[in-house]
C-alpha positions as CSV (number, residue, x, y, z in Angstrom):
1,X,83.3,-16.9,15.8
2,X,81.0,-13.7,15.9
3,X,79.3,-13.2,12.6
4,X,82.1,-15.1,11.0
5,X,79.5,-18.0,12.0
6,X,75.9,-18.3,13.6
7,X,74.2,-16.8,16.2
8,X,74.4,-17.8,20.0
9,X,71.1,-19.4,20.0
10,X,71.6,-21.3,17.2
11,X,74.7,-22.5,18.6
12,X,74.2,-23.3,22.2
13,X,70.6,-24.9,20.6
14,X,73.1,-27.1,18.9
15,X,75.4,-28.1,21.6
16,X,72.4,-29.0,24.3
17,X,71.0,-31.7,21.0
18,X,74.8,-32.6,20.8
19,X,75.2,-33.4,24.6
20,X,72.7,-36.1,24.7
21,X,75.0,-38.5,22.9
22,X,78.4,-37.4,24.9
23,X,80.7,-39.2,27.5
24,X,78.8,-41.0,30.5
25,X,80.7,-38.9,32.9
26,X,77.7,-37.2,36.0
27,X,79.5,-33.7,36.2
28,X,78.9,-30.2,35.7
29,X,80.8,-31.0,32.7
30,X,79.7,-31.6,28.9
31,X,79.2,-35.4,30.0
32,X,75.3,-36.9,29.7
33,X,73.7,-39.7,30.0
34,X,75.1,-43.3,28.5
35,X,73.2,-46.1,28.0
36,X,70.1,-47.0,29.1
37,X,68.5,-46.0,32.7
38,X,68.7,-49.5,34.5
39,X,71.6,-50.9,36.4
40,X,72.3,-53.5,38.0
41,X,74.1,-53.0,41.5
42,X,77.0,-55.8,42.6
43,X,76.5,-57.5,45.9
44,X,80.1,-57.1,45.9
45,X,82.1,-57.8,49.9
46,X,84.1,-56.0,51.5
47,X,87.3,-53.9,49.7
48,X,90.0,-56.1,49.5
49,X,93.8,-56.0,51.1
50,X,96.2,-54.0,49.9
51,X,97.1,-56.2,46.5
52,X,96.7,-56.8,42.6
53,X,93.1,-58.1,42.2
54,X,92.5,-61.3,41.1
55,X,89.0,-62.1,41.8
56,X,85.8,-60.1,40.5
57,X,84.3,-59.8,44.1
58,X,87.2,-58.1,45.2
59,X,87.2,-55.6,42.4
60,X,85.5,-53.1,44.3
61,X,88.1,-52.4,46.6
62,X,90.1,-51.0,43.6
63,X,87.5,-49.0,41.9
64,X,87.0,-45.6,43.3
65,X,84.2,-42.2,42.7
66,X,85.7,-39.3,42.1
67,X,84.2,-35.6,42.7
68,X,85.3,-33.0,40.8
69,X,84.4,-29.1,42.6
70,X,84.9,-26.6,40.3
71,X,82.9,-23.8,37.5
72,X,82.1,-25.1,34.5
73,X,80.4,-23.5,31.7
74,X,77.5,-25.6,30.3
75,X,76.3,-24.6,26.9
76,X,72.6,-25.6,28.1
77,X,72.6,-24.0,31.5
78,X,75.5,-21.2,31.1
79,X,78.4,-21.0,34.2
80,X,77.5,-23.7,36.9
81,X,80.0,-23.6,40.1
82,X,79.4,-27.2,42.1
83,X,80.6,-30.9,41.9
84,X,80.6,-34.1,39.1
85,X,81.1,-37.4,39.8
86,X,82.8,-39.8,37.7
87,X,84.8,-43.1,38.0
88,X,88.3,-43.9,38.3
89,X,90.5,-47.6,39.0
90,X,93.0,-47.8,41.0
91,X,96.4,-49.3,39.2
92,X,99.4,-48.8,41.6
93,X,99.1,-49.6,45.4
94,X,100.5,-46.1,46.0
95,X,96.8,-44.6,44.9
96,X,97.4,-44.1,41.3
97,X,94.8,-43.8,39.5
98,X,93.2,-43.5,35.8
99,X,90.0,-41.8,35.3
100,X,88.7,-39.8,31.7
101,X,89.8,-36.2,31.4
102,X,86.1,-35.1,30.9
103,X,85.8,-36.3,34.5
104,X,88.7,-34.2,36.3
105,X,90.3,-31.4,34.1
106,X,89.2,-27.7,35.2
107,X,88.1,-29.2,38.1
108,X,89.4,-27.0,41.7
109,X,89.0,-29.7,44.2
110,X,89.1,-33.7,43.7
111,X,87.5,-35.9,46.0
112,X,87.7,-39.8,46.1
113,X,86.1,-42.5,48.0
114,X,87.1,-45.7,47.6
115,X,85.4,-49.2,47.3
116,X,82.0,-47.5,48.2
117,X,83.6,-46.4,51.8
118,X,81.6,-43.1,52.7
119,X,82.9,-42.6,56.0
120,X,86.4,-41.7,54.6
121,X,87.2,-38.9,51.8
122,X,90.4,-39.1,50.0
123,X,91.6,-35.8,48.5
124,X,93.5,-36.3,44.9
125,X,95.6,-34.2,42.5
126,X,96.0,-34.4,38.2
127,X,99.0,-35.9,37.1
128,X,98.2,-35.6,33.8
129,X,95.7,-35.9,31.0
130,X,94.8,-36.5,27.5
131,X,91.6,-34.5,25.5
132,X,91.8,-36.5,22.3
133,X,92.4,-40.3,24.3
134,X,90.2,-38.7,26.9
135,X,92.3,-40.2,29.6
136,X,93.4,-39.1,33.1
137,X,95.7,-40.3,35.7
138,X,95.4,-38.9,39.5
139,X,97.3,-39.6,42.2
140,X,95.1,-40.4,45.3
141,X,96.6,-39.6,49.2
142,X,98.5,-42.7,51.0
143,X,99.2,-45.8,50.3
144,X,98.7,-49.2,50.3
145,X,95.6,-49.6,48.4
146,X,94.6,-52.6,46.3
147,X,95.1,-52.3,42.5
148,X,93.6,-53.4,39.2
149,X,96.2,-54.9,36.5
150,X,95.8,-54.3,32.6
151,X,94.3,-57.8,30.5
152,X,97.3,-58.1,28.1
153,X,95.4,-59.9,25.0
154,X,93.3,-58.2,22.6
155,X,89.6,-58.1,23.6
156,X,87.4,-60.7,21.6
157,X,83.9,-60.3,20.1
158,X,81.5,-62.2,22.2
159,X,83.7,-62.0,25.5
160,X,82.7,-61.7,28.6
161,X,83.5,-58.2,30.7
162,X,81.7,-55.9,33.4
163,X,81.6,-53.0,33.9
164,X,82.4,-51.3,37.8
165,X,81.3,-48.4,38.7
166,X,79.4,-45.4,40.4
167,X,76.5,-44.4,37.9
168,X,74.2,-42.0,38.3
169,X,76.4,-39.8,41.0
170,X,75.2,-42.3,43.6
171,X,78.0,-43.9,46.1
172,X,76.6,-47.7,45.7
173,X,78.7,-49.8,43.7
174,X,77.3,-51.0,40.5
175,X,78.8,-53.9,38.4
176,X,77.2,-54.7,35.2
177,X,77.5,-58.1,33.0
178,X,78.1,-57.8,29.2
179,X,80.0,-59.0,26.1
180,X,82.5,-57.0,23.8
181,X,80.1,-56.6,20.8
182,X,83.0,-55.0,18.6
183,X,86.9,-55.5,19.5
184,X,87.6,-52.2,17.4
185,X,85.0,-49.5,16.9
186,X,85.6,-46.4,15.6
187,X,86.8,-44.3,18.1
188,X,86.6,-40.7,16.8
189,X,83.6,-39.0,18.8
190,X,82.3,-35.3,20.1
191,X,84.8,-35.3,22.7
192,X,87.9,-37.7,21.8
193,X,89.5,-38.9,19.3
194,X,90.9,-42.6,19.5
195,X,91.9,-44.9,16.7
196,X,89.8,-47.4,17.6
197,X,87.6,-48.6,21.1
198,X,85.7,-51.5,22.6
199,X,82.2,-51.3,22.2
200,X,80.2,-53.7,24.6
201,X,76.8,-54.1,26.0
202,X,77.3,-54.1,30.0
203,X,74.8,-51.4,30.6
204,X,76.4,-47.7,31.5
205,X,74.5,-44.4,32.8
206,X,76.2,-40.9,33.4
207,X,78.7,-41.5,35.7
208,X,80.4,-44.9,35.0
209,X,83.0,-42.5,32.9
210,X,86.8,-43.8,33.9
211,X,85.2,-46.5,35.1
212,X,87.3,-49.9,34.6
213,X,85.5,-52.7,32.5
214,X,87.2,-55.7,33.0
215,X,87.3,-59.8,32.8
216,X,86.1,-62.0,35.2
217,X,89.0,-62.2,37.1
218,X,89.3,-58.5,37.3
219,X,91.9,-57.5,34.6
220,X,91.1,-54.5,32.9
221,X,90.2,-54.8,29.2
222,X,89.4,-51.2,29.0
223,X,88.8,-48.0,30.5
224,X,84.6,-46.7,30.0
225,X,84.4,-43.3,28.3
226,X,81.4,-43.1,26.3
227,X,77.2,-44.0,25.6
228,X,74.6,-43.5,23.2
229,X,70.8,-43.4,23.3
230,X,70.7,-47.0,21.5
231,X,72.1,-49.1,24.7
232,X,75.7,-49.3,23.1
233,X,78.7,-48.1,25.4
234,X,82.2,-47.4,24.5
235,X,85.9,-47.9,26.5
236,X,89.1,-47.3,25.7
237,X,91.4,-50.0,24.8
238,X,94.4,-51.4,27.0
239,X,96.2,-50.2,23.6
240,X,95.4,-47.0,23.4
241,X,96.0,-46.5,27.4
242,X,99.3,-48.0,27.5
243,X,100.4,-45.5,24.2
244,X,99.7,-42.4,26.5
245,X,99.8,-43.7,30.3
246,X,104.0,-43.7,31.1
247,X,103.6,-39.9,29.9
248,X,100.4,-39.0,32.4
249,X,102.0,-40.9,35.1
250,X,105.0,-38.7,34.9
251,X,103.1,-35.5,35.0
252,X,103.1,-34.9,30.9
253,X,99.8,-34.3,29.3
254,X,99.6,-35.5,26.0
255,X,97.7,-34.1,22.7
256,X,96.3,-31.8,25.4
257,X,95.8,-27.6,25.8
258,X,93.9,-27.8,29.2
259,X,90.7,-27.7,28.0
260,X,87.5,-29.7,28.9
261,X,85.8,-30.0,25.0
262,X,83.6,-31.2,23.2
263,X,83.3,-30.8,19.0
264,X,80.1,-29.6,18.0
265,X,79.0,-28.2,14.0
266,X,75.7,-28.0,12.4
267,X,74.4,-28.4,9.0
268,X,75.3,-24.5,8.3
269,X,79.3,-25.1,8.3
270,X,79.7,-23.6,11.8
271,X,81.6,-25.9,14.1
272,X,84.3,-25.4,17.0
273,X,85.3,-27.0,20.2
274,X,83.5,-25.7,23.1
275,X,85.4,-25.3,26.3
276,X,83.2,-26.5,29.9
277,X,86.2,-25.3,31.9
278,X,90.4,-24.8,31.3
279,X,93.1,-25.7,33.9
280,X,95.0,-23.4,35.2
281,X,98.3,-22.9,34.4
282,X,97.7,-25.2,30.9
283,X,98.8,-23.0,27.1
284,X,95.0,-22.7,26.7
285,X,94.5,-21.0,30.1
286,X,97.9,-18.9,28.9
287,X,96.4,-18.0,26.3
288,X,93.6,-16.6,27.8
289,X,90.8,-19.0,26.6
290,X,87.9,-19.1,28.7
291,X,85.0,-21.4,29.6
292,X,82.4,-21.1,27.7
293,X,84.4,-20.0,24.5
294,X,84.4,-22.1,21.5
295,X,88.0,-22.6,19.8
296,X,87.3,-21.9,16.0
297,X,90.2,-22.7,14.3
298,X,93.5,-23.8,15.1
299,X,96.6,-22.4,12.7
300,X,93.9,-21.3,10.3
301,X,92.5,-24.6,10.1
302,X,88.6,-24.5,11.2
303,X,88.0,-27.5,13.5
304,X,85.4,-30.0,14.2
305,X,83.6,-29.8,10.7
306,X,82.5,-33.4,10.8
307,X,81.8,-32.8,14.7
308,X,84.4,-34.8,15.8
309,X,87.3,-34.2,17.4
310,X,89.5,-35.6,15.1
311,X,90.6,-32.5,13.2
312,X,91.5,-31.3,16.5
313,X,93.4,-33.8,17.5
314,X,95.3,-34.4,14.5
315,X,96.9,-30.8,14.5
316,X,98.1,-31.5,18.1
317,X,99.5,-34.7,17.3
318,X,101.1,-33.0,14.6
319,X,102.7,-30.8,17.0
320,X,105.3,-30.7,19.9
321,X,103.4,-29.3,23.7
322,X,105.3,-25.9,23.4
323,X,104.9,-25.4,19.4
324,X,103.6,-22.2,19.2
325,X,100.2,-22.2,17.6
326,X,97.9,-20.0,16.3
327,X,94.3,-20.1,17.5
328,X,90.8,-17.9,16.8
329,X,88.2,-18.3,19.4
330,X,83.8,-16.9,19.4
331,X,83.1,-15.9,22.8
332,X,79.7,-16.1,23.0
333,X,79.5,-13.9,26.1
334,X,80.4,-11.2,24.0
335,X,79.8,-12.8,20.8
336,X,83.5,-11.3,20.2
337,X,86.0,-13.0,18.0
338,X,89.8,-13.2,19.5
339,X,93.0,-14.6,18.1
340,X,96.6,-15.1,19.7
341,X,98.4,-18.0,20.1
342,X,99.1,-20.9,22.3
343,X,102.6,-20.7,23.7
344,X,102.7,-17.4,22.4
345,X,100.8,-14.0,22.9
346,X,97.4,-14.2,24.3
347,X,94.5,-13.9,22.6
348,X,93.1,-10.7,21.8
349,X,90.2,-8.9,19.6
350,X,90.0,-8.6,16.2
351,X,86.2,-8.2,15.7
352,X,82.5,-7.4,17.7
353,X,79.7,-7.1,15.3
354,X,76.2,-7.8,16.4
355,X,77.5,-8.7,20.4
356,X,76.8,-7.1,23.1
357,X,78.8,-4.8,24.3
358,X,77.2,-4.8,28.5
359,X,79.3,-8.2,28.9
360,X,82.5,-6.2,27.8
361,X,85.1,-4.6,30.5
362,X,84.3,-1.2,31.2
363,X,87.0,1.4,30.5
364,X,90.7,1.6,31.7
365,X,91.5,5.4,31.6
366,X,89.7,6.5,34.3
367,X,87.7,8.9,32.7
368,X,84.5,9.5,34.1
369,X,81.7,10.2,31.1
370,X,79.9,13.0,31.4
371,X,75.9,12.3,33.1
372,X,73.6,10.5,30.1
373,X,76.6,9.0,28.5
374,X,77.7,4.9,28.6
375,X,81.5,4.1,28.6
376,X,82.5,1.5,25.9
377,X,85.7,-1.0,25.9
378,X,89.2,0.9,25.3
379,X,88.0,4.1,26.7
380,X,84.9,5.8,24.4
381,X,82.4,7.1,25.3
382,X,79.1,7.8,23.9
383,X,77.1,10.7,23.3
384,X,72.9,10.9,21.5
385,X,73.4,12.1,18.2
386,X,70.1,12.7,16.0
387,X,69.6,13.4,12.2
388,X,68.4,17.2,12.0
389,X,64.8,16.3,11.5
390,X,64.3,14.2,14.5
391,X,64.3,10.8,11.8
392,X,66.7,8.5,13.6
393,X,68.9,9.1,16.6
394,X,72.0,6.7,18.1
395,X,75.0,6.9,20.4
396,X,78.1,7.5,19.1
397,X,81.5,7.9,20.6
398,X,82.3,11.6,21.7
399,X,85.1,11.6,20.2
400,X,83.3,11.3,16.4
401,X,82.2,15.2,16.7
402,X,82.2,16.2,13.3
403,X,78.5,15.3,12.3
404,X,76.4,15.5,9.0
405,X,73.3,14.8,9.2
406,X,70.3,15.6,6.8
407,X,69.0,13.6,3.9
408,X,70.2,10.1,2.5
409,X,70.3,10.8,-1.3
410,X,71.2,8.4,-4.3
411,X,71.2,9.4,-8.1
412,X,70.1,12.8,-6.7
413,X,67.3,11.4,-5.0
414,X,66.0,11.6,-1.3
415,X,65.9,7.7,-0.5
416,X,65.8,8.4,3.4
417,X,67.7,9.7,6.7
418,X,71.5,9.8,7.4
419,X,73.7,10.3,10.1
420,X,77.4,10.8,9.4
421,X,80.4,11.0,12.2
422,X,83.6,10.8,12.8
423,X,86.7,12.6,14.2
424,X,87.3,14.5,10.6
425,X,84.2,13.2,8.5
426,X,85.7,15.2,5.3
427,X,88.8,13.3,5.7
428,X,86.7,9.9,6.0
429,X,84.5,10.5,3.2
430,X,87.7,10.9,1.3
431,X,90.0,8.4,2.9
432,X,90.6,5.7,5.3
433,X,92.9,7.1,7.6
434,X,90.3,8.2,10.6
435,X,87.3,6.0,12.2
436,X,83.8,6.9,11.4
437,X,80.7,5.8,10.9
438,X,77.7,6.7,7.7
439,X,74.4,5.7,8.9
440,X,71.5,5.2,6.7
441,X,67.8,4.5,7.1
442,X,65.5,4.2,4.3
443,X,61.9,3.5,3.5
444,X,62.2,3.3,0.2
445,X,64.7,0.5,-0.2
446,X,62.7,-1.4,2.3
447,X,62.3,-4.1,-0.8
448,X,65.7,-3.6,-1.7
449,X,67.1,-7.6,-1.0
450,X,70.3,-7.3,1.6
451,X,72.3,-9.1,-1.0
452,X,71.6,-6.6,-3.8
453,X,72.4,-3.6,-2.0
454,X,75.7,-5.1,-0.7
455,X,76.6,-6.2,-3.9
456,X,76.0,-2.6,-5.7
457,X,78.3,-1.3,-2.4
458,X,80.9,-4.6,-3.1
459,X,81.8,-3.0,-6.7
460,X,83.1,0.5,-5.4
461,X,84.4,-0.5,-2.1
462,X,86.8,-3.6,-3.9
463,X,88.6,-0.9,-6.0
464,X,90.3,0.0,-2.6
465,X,90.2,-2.6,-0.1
466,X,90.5,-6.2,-0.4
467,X,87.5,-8.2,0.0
468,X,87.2,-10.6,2.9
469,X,84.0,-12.4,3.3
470,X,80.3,-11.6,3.8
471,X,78.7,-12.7,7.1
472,X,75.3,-12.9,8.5
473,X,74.2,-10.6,11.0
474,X,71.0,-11.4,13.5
475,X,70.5,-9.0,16.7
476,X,69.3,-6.0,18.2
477,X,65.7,-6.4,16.4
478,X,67.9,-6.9,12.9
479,X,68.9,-9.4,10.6
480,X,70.9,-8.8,7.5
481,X,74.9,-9.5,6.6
482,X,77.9,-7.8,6.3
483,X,80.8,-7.7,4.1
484,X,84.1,-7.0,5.4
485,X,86.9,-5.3,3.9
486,X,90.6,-5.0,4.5
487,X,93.9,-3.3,3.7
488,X,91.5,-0.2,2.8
489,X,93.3,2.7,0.7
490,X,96.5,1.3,1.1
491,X,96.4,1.4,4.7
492,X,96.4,-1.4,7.4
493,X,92.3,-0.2,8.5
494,X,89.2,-2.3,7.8
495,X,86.3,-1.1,6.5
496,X,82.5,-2.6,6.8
497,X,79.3,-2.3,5.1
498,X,76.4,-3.5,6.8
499,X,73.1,-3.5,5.5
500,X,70.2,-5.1,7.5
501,X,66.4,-5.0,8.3
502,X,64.0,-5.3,10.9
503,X,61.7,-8.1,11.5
504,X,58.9,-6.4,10.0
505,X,60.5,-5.0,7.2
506,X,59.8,-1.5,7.3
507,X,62.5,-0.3,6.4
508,X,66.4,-0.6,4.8
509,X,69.6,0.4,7.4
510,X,72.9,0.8,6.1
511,X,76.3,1.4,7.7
512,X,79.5,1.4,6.3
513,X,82.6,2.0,9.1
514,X,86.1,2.4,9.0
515,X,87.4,0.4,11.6
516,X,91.4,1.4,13.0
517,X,90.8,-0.9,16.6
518,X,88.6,-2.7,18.5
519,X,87.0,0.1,20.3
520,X,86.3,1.4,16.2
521,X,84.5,-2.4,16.1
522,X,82.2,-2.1,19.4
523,X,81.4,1.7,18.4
524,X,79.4,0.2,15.5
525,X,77.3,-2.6,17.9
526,X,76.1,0.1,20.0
527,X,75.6,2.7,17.4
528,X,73.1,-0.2,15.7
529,X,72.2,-1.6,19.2
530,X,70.8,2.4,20.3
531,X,69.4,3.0,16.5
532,X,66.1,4.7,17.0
533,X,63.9,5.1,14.0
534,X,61.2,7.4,13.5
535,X,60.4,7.4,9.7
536,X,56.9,8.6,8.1
């Protein structure tokens, strides 16, 4: 997403607000709170045998917590390694399961316990899962367990359900009296997307996710996924299970990439599906997405405007697993933008402006820089370069040795301090067939507005490039945009003009760079991250 969109903080700002209303799931996962604080905890007997269940006290011998062990990347609290619990329902005597993908996907280790047993830890392994019905099913060691069956009527306004489960993390069994308040409830949330789900009152907290809700005789109406802040908790319909479970039981995910998401966008038209963690093994993981990134757009199509999933999960619906489809992702680590392709070739860079290039990989060569020089991605390294007068100085890379430096002039007039580099600056001036940088620094355009001076630079620069987009710019002490350009003098380079300020406003910094790679593209964060200015 890089400039393309809004700054980290803005962002991860964003996604923390956005995470109050997510799945009830307690994990290290984008899953808060649902529902209110207060449950109420069964005084539920003993698990029963080995069975179908056909009486509400003997529920709790099908109804398991699950403990998920893995890294996840919260958007609040950054990379987290440890354990989430959720719920899960047993539906087969041979320990299959079904549980909510926000509970167990990018998760290392599983662990269950079962019917609020302590003493014994079952280990469990993914079968498969759905992101958009947020839907799991595992396969729990041995045998012979007792099993929940599916109620096969359509769920009723007004009727009576519970919901079982382990809120909170805790390992007491909770069961919780309510009534189905809507039968079909929109279904399209941060995290899923479902045609429609049962909406009920039985009261929820973070950790009843996957948890069964079911009828007084223990049939399960539907599976619990979801809460909000105004006591009203969601579940997915025996419907919309039965659609995907025959797949997930076999081992098939379904409208799935392997990622753990959640749709977030803001008011500013900046929206994409961050990613807590990725399975191995999955087309996402493949592809080289990461936890923590957030997947911008799939086949050109931006997701999660209306921050929902459903954008999301209408393209892979749309789509067979092994299509091969083109994605763009912002890593914010790097605040880098990538694009490749699921099923396809893996994501890699196509631009850095304003990130920060520390969190990069360090070069591959094997070239040592010389003492008082940094090494940048795909092998440059930087050297000090200063304007003649001692004005400004920055690093550039060592391999942009032919310098001009001197006075910035416009209309034959002195306007301020420039620094000029690249491998033939004669040749760049002229064309754009080499890398290089111009660097300006004026205190007489400090009142010059951003917009102005890029659209003075937009009406020369369009006669031989094509005009992508402009895009805001916010770091290093600056803020300001850019406009990009591409297909520059009938070549395949980019070129970019960037004009920003500082925070006090002293003065007017322009760049413009011909860009041939993604080293070209980090050159110009560091030049502007090691700007020094010393104006009069």
């Amino acid at each position: 997403m890089s400039r393309r969109r809004a700054q980290a903080a803005r962002l991860v700002s964003l996604l923390v607000a956005s995470l109050l209303l997510a799945g009830c799931g307690a994990a290290a996962t984008p899953a808060p709170s649902a529902g209110p604080s207060a449950t109420a905890e069964a005084s539920a007997g003993p698990p029963a045998a080995s069975g179908v269940v056909s009486k509400l006290e003997d529920v709790q011998g099908a109804v398991v917590q699950i403990e998920s062990q893995g890294t996840f990347v919260d958007p609040g609290e950054g990379e987290t390694t440890g354990a989430g619990r959720g719920t899960g329902a047993i539906i087969d005597p041979s320990g299959i399961a079904v549980t909510n993908n926000h509970v167990v996907t990018g998760a290392a280790l599983i662990k269950v316990w079962i019917g609020g047993d302590t003493t014994r830890t079952y280990n469990a392994k993914v079968l498969g899962v759905s992101e958009c019905s947020d839907l799991a099913v595992i396969d729990i060691e041995g045998d012979g367990f007792p099993y929940l069956s599916w109620y096969e009527a359509a769920p009723k306004v007004g009727q009576e359900v519970y919901l079982a489960g382990y809120p909170l993390g805790e390992p007491e069994y909770t069961l919780t009296k309510g009534i189905v308040s809507k039968a079909d409830a929109p279904g399209d949330t941060t995290w899923a997307s479902v045609d429609t789900v049962v909406m009920h009152d039985a009261q929820a907290n973070r950790g009843n996710s996957g948890g069964p809700l079911i009828t007084p005789d223990g049939q399960i109406v539907a599976v619990e996924f979801a809460g909000n802040q105004a006591d009203q908790s969601f579940a997915i319909g025996v419907k919309e299970v039965n659609r995907v479970l025959s797949d997930l039981r076999s081992g098939k995910d379904v409208t799935s990439i392997g990622v753990n998401g959640q749709a977030v966008a803001d008011d500013a038209g900046n929206s994409g599906i961050w990613v807590a963690s990725v399975a191995s093994g999955s087309p996402a993981d493949e592809a080289g997405v990461k936890p923590g990134d957030l997947i911008t757009r799939i086949e050109g199509l931006p997701l999660a405007a209306d921050g929902t999933m459903g954008d999301y999960c209408d393209i892979l619906r749309s789509h067979e697993p092994t299509d091969e489809l083109k994605i763009q992702v912002w890593r914010p680590t790097t605040n880098q933008v990538l694009e490749g392709n699921l099923n396809g070739p893996a994501l890699a860079l196509v631009e850095t402006l304003g990130g920060n290039p520390e969190a990069t990989p360090a070069p591959t060569s094997g070239a040592t820089p010389e003492p008082g020089t940094t090494a940048a991605p795909a092998d440059y390294a930087y050297v000090a370069v200063s304007e003649e007068n001692g004005r400004l100085t920055t690093e550039l890379p060592s391999e942009w040795s032919d310098t001009s430096t001197g006075d910035w002039t416009r209309n034959d007039e002195v306007v301020g301090a420039r620094i000029g580099a690249s491998t033939n600056y004669d040749t760049w001036v002229d064309e754009y067939t080499v890398p290089g940088i111009f660097l300006g620094v004026s205190t007489a355009l400090a009142g010059t507005a951003v917009e102005s001076e890029l659209d003075s630079q937009k009406t020369t620069f369009e006669k031989d490039c094509t005009y992508d987009s402009r895009f805001d710019f916010n770091s290093y002490g600056y803020t300001g945009k850019f406009d990009a350009y591409r297909n520059c003098g009938g070549t395949s380079n980019s070129f970019y003009v960037v004009v920003l300020k500082p925070e006090d406003g002293s003065h007017l910094v322009m760049a413009q760079v011909v860009v041939l790679g993604d080293r070209d593209l980090m050159a110009t964060d560091h030049a502007i991250e090691t700007l020094k200015v010393s104006m009069p």
